[in-house]
C-alpha positions in Angstrom: 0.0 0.0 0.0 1.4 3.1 -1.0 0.9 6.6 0.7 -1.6 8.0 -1.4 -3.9 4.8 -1.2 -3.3 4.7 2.9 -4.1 8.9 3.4 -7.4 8.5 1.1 -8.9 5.2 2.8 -8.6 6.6 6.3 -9.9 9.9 5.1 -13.0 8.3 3.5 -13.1 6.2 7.0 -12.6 9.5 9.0 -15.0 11.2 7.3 -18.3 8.6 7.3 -17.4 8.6 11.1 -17.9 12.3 11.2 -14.0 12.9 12.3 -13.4 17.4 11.3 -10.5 18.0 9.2 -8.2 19.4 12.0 -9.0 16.3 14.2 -7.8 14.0 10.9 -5.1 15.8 10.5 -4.0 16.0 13.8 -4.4 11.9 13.9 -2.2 11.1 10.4 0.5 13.7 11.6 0.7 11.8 15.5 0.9 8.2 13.8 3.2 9.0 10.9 5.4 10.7 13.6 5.1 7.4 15.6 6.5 5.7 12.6 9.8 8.2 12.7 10.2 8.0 16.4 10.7 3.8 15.8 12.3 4.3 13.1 15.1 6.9 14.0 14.5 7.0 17.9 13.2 10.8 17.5 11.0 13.2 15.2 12.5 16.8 16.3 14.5 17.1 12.6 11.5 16.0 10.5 8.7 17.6 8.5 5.5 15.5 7.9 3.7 17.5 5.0 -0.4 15.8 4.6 -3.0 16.6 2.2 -5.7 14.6 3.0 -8.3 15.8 -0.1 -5.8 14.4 -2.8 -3.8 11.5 -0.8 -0.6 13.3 -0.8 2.2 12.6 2.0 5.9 14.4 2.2 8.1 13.1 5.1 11.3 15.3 5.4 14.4 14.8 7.1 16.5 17.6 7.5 20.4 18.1 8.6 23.1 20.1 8.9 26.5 19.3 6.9 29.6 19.0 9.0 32.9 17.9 8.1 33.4 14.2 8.2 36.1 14.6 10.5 33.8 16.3 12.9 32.8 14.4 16.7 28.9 15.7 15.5 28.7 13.4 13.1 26.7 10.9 14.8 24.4 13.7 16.0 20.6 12.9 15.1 20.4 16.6 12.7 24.0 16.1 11.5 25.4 14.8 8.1 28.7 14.1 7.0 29.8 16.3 4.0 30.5 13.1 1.7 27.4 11.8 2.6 25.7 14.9 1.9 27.2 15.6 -1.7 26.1 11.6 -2.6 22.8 13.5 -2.5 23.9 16.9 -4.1 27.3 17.5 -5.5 27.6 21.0 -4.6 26.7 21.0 -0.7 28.8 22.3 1.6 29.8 22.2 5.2 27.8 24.4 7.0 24.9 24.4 4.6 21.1 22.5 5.5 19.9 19.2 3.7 16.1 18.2 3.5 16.2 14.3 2.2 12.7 13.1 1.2 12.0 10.1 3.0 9.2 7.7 1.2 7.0 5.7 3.1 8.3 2.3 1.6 11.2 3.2 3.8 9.6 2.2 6.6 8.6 -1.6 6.1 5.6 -3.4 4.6 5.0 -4.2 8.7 5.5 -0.8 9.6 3.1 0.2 7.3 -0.2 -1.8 7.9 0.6 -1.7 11.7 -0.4 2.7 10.8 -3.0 1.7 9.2 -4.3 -0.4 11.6 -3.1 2.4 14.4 -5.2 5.2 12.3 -8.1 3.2 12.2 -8.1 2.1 15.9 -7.3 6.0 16.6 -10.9 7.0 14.9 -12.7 4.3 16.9 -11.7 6.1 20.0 -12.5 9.2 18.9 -15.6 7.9 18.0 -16.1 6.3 21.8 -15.2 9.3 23.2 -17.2 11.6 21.5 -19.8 9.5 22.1 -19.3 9.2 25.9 -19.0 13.2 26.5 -22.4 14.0 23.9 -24.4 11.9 26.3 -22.7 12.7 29.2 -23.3 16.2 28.8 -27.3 15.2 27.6 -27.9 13.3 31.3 -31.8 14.4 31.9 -32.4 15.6 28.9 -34.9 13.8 26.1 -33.7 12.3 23.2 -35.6 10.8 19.9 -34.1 7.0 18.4 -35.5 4.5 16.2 -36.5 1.0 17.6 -33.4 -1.1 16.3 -34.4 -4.6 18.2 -36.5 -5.5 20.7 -35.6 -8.4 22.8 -37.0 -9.8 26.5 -35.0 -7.4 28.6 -34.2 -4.4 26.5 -34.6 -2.6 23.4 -32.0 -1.2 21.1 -32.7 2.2 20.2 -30.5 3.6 17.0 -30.5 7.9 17.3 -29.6 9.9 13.8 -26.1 9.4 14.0 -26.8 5.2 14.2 -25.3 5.2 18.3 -26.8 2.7 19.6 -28.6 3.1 22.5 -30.4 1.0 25.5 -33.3 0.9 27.2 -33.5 -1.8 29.9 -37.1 -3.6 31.1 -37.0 -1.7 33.9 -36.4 1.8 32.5 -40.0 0.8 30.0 -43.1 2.0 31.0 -44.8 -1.3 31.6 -47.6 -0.4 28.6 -44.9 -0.2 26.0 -44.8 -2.7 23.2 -42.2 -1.4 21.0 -41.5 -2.7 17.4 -38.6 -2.4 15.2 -39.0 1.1 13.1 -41.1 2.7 15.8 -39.9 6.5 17.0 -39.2 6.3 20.6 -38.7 9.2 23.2 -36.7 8.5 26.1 -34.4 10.5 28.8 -31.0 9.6 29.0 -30.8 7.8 32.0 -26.8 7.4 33.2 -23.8 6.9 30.9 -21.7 3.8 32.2 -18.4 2.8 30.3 -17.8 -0.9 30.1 -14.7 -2.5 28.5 -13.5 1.1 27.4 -16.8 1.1 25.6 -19.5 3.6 26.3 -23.2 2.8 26.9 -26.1 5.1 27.1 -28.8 3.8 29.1 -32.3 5.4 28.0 -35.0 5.7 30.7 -39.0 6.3 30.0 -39.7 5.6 33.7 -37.8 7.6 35.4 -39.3 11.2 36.9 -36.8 12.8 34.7 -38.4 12.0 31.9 -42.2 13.3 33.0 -40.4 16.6 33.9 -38.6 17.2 30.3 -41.9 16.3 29.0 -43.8 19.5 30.7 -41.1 21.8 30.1 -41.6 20.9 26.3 -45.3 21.4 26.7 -45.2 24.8 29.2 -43.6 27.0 28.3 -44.1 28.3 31.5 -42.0 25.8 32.9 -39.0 26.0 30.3 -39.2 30.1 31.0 -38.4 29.5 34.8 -41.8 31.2 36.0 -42.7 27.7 37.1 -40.4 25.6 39.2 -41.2 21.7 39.5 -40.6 20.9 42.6 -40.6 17.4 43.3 -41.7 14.7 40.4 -42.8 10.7 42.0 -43.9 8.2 39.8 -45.1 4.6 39.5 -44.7 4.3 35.7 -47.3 4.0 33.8 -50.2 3.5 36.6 -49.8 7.3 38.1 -47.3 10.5 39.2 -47.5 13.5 41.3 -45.6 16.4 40.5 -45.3 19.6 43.1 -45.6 22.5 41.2 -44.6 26.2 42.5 -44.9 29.9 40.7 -42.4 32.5 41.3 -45.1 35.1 39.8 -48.0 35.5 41.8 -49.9 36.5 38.7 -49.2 32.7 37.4 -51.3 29.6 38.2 -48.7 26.8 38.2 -51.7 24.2 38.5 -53.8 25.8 35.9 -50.6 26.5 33.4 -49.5 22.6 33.2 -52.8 21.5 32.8 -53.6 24.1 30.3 -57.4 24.9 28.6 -59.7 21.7 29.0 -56.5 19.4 29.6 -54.3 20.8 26.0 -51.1 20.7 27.9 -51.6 18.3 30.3 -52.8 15.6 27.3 -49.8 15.3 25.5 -47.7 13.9 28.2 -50.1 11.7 29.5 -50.5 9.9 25.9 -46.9 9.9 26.0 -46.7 8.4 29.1 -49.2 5.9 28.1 -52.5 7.2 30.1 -50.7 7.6 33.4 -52.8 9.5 35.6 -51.0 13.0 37.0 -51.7 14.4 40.0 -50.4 18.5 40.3 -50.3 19.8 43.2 -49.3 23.4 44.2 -46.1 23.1 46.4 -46.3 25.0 50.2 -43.8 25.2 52.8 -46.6 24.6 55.2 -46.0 21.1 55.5 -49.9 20.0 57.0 -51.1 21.7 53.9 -48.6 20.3 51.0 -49.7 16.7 53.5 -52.6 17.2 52.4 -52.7 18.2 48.9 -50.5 15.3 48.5 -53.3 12.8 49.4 -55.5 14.2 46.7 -58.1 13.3 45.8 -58.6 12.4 49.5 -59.7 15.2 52.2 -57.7 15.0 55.2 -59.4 15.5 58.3 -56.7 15.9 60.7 -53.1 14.9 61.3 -50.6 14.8 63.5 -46.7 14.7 62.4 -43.6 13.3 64.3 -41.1 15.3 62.6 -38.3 13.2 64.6 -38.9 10.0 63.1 -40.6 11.0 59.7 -44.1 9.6 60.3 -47.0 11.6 59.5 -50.6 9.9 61.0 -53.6 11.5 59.0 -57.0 10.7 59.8 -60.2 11.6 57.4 -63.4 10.2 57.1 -64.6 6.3 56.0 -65.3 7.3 52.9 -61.9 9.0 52.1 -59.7 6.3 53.3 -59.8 4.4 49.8 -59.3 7.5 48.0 -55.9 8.1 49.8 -54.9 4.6 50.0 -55.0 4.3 46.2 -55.1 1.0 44.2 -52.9 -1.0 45.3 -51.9 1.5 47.8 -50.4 4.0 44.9 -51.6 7.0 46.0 -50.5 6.9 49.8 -47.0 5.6 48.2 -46.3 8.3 46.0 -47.6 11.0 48.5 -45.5 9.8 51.3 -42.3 9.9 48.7 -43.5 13.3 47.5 -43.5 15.0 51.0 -40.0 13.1 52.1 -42.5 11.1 55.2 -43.9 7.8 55.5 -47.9 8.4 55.5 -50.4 6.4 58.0 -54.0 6.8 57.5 -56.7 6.2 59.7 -60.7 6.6 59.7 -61.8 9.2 62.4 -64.5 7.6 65.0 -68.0 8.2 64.3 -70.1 8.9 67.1 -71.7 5.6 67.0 -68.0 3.8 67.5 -66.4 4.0 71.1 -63.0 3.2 71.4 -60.6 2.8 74.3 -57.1 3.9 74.8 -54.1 1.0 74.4 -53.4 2.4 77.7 -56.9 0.2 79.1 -54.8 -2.9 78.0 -51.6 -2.7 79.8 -52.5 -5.6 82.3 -52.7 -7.9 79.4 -50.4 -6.5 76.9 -46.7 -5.8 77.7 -45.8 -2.3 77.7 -42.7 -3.0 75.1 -45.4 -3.6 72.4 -47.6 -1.6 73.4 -44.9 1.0 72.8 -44.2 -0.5 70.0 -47.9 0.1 68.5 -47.5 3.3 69.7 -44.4 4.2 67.9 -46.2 3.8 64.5 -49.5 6.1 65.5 -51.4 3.1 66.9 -53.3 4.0 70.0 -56.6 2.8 70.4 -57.9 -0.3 69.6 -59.7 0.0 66.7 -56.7 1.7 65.3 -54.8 -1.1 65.8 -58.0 -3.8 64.3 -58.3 -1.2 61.3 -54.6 -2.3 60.3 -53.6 -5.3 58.9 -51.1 -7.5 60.5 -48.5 -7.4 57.5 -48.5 -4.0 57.7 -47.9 -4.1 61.5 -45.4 -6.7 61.4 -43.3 -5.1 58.6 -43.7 -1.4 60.4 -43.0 -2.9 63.6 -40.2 -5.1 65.7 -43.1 -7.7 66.7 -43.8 -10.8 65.3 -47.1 -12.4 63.7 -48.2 -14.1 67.1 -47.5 -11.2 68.8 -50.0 -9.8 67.0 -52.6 -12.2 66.7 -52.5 -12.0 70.2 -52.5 -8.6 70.6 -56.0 -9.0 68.3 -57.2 -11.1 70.0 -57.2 -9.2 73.3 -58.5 -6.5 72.2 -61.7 -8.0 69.9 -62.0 -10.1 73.3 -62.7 -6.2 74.8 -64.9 -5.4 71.7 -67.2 -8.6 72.2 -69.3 -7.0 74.5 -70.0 -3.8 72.2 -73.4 -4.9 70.0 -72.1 -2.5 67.4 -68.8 -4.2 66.2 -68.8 -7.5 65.2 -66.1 -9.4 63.3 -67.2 -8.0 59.8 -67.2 -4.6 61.1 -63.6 -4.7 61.5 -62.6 -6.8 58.8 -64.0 -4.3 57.0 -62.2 -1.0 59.0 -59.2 -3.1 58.3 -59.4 -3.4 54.3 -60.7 0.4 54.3 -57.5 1.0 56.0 -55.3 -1.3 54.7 -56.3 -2.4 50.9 -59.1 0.1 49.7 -61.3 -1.8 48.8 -64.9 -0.6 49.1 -67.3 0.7 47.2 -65.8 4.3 47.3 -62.8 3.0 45.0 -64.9 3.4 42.2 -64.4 7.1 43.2 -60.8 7.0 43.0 -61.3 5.1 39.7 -62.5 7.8 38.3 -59.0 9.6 38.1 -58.7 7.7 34.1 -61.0 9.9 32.5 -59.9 11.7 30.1 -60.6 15.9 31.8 -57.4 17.3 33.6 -58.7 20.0 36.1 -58.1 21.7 39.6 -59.4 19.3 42.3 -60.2 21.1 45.3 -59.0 19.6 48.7 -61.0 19.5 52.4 -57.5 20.3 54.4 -56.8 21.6 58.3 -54.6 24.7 57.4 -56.2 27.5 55.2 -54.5 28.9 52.7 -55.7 31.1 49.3 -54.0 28.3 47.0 -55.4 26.1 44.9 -55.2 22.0 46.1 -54.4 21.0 42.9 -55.1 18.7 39.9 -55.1 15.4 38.6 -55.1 14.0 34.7 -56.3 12.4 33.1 -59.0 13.5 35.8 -62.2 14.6 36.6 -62.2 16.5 40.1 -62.5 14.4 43.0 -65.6 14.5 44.5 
């Protein structure tokens, strides 16, 4: 392979990889300069002359002439005078010499071993370009086309055919990809494995649900509304705290936009997740509250020392905060930074009796312990499953049973609780499941508007809203 054939394949190579002309020309110069430094043990006396357009390579070695009797002979920029005129007759001592040096002179070895070496040194290029783009794009939303699809992630191509991955567990559980499809995704994290970079694409992480309203407020993208906090269980349902640094601004009203158009977008994208938005407060009771929608909170009390919050509303709102599958009171405890306990508040009809009543059949360790997690009365403690105590607790299952057992003992006497009545405080508590889910099931219409929340502080704020939503009644 001659010079010209070696500079035009590697520029045709550097060029479908998108490699600038400086960059190229920095690479050809470094390895042909490689080549001298083997060769002669330095490159400080030669001149390495590229065009890469026309294939062109000069390597030039130049000398000084001394006299052949002279101790720099042997000097690396030096040249004996009778060597010197074998080149030129009429040189002189004293004079400079610039001998042409072909490629040839290097070896067959010498050169496939550059080509090999220029080739390898665009592939890096190429890896590290591609590790500081996405680096630099962490958060941010970009577009690919659905390469392959396999059981535990999908290859995702972008416009410059990086590939790019979405794991299982970074899908939204509704999405069925297939090959060709135009997917939009948040670049998740950028990991390097075997010098290699990956990009790791994420549709269910909050990230994602956040880029999505700034592209549809504008609002948002302007900095007039700040997003506060962002908790999701992908694909089912989010909340997202939402505060306005202009009074004149409605942060709820602005991300849900007229009759839902703003809102809509990024809940098709998401694949009909429901949204909750909720105006952000520093009062902490309130921004409780808010969190619960579409539940109205009652009352509460909040142990700010161990990060528990005990809310208590009526029957009938105990489902709504719950959530299927206990969504809602998951994502509002994450959203507010405090594990959430709800509870129904005592009609007049229901008499209860302090925990205290039982301490000369209950030891006062787990009594304490009920105590710890807002459990002190005994239908508070019958209105909770025992998995939940057991897992919130340091007692054990017979503990409990026994603890139940005690106190229904106490209850047997009152005509108005029977066993059914508190299996059935217990699922309102602990599972939601009565006939006022199918108000909370009513969150997958298809209106986004404010929903207005029953809540102990007052403030002139607006609760907040849910979508796809109707407001909770």
């Amino acid at each position: 392979m001659n010079s010209h054939e070696l500079i035009e394949s590697f520029g045709e190579f550097a060029r479908s990889k998108n490699i600038d002309r400086p960059t190229m020309m920095s690479i050809l110069d470094d390895v042909f300069r490689t080549m001298i430094r083997k060769k002669y043990d330095q490159d400080e006396n030669f001149d390495v002359i590229i065009n890469p357009d026309n294939g062109d390579l000069e390597i030039w070695r130049n000398r000084e002439i001394v006299d052949d009797n002279s101790e720099d002979i042997w000097d690396h920029d030096k040249i004996p005078l009778a060597e010197a005129q074998k080149i030129e007759p009429d040189f002189e001592v004293g004079e400079s010499v610039a001998e042409a040096v072909k490629l040839e002179d290097f070896g067959r070895r010498a050169v496939l071993m550059a080509r090999q070496t220029l080739i390898q040194r665009v592939k890096d290029l190429e890896r590290d370009n591609l590790y500081q783009k996405y680096k630099d794009q962490v958060g941010e939303i970009v577009t690919g086309e659905v390469y392959q699809v396999w059981s535990r992630e999908a290859l995702i191509m972008d416009k410059d055919d990086n590939e790019l991955v979405m794991p299982k567990g970074e899908q939204i559980p509704k999405d069925r990809f297939r090959k060709g499809d135009t997917v939009r995704a948040v670049v998740h994290r950028v990991e390097v494995i075997n010098g290699t970079p990956k990009i790791i694409l994420s549709r269910a992480a909050p990230a994602f649900l956040e880029r999505l309203f700034e592209l549809e407020v504008p609002e948002i993208y302007d900095g007039l509304i700040t997003i506060k906090n962002v908790v999701r269980e992908p694909g089912e349902r989010a909340k997202v705290a939402v505060e306005s640094y202009d009074e004149r601004i409605d942060p709820v009203g602005a991300c849900v936009g007229m009759k839902g158009s703003r809102i809509h977008p990024v809940v098709r994208e998401l694949e009909n997740e429901n949204i909750d938005i909720i105006n952000y407060t520093d009062n902490l009771e309130l921004y409780i509250a808010r969190a619960l929608s579409p539940a109205k909170v009652g009352s509460m009390k909040i142990n700010q020392e161990n990060g528990r919050v005990s809310v208590f509303m009526k029957p009938d709102q105990v489902s709504l905060a719950i959530g299927r599958g206990g969504a809602n009171i998951k994502l509002a405890s994450r959203l507010v930074g405090m594990e959430i306990d709800v509870f129904r508040e005592a009609t007049d009809y229901e008499e209860d009796i302090s925990l205290e009543e039982f301490s000369d059949e209950i030891e006062p360790w787990v009594l304490a312990e009920l105590k710890k997690i807002g459990l002190d009365t005994g239908r508070a403690v019958l209105a909770v499953k025992k998995d939940d105590i057991v897992r919130r607790t340091e007692l054990e299952e017979e503990t409990v049973d026994d603890v139940y057992r005690i106190i229904r003992q106490e209850f047997a006497d009152d005509e108005d609780l029977d066993d059914s009545t508190l299996e059935a405080a217990k699922n309102r508590v602990a599972a939601g499941k009565v006939a006022d889910e199918e108000a909370a099931v009513t969150h997958a219409s298809a209106t986004a508007t404010a929903a207005e929340h029953a809540v102990l502080p007052t403030e002139n704020e607006d609760a907040g809203a849910s979508s796809p939503a109707t407001p909770a009644q």
